[in-house]
N, C-alpha and C positions, 0 to 999 in steps of 0.2 A: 665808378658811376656807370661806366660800358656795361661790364659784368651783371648790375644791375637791372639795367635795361632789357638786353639781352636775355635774362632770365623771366624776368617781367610778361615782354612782349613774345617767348617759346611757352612760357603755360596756359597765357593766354589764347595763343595758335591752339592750344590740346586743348583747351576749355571747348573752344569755339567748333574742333572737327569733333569731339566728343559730344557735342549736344546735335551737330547736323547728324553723324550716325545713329543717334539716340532717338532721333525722330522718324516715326513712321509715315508713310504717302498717307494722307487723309483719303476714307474712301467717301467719294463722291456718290457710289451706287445710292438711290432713295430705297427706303426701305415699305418692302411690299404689301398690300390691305391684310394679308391673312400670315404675315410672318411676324415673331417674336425674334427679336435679336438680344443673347445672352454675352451685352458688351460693360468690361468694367467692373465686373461682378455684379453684375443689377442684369434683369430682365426689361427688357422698352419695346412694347408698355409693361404697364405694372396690373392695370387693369382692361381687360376687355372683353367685349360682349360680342354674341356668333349667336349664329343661327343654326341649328339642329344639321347633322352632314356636314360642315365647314372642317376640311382640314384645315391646320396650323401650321406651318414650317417653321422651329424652330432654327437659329442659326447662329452658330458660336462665331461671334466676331472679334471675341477676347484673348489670348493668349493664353488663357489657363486652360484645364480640360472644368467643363462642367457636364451636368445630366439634365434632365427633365424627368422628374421624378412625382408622381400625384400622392397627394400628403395619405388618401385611405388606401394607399398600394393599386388602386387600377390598373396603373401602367405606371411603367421609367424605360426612359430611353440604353439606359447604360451610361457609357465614356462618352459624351461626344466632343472630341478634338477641337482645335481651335481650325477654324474653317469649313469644319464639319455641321451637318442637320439632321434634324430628326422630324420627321412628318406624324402627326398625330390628327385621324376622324374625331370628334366629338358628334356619336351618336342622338347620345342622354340627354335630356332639357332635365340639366342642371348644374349648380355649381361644382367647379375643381376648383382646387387651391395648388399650387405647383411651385416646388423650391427643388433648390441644388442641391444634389445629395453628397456633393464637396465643397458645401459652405451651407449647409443646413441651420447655423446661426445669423445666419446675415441675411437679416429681415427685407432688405431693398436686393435681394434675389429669391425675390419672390414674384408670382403671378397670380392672379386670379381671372378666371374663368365663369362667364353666366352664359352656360345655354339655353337659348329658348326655342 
């Protein structure tokens, strides 16, 4: 019954330091009027409207590497790293559409874009 216990309450111990290591610090930073954060594989927002001139800072708060890539070829950031950003003017008063160009299937990593 020792043996039992004993085995019991040490996987439990590993359960328990295995899930606090496995948790990352929540970040509390608020996220900025004119930035995109590419967390989760999802873009937040999904949708957003700018005015003619307005940079965007895009900002990988995910662990994966993602891009910022505009669907008629415009512009793509490249790689951007997890931690990393990519600053984008939007001169044009008009629509972008903007997905990952490593998750180009994964409809909720996506953005849209209406300049006016």
């Amino acid at each position: 019954m020792k043996r039992v216990l004993i085995k019991i309450t040490t996987a439990l111990f590993i359960l328990v330091i295995t899930l606090i290591i496995s948790c990352k610090k929540k970040n509390n930073t608020p996220q900025g009027e004119n930035e995109i954060w590419l967390l989760y594989k999802r873009y937040n927002p999904t949708v957003i409207s700018i005015k003619r001139g307005t940079t965007l800072t895009f900002i990988n708060k995910d662990n994966a590497n993602h891009s910022v890539t505009e669907s008629t070829g415009k512009f793509a950031s490249g790689k951007i790293k997890s931690g990393d950003r990519y600053e984008y003017t939007f001169n044009d008063s008009t629509s972008y559409t903007i997905y990952c160009n490593y998750h180009p299937d994964n409809l909720q990593e996506q953005v849209y874009i209406t300049v006016k």
